[in-house]
N, C-alpha and C positions, 0 to 999 in steps of 0.2 A: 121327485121324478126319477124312475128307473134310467143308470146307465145302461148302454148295448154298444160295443168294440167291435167294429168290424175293422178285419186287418186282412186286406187282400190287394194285390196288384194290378186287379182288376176294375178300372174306375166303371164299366158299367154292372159291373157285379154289386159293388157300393150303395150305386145312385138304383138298385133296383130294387137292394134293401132297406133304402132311407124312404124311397117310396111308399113300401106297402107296409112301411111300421109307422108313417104320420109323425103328426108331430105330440103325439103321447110320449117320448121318451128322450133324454139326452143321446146322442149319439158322436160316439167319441169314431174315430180312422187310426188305422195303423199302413204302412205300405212295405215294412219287414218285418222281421223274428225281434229285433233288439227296441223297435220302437214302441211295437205290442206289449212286449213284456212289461217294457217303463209305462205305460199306459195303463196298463193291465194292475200295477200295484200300485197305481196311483190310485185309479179311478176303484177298484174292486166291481167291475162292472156283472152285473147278474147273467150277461149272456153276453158270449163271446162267438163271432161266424168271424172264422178261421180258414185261410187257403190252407188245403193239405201240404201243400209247397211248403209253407211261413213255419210247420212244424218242426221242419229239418234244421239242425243247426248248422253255419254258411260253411257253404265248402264241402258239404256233405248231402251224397246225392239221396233222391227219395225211397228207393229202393235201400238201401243200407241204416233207415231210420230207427230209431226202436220209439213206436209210439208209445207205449206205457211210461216210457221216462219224459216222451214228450209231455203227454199228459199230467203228468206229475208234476210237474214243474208249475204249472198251472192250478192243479190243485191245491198244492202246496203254497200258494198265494191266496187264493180264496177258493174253499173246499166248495162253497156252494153252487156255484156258477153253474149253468150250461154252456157245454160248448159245442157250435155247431159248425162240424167239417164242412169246407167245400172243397170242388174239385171237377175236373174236366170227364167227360165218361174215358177219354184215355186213359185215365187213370182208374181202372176200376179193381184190381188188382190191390194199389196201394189203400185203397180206401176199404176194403177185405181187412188186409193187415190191421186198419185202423181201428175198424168194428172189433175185430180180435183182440185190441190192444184196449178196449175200455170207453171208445165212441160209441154211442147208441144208434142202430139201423137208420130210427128215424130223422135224426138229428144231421144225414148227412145228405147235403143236396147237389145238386148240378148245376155249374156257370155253364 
């Protein structure tokens, strides 16, 4: 069975992708950047939905990000994955950056 990592601080963002994915697939939870990551190299999950927020390393605000290293970091554990941004339409600016920085258009959705 495929894993899928969602790591958001969002518990209805969560419970609305655990929803409309069934129960075809393990599904692993993160709730910040350090748990995801351990999760992340444990499990090698094929598809990762990401709060834009959980990208930022702590202490460091969203705006001052560099996604490609974000990115990286992730790839760099398992190259094949998808990974699918989320994020507030307040944020639509930072989620620009992201696309810029190696997220795919469609890959990026709205809580």
């Amino acid at each position: 069975m495929d894993t899928i990592l969602i790591a958001s601080t969002d518990d209805s963002a969560v419970s609305t992708i655990r929803q409309g994915l069934g129960d075809d697939y393990t599904i692993e939870t993160a709730r910040d950047r350090e748990s995801c990551l351990s999760r992340f190299r444990e499990q090698q999950s094929g598809i990762l939905f990401i709060d834009l927020a959980l990208l930022a390393p702590p202490g460091q605000p969203a705006c001052k990000v560099d996604y490609t290293e974000a990115f990286q970091i992730f790839r760099q554990i398992f190259p094949l994955s998808q990974i699918v941004v989320m994020s507030r339409q307040n944020n639509i600016r930072e989620l620009v950056r992201a696309v810029k920085s190696g997220a795919i258009p469609d890959t990026l959705i709205e809580c």
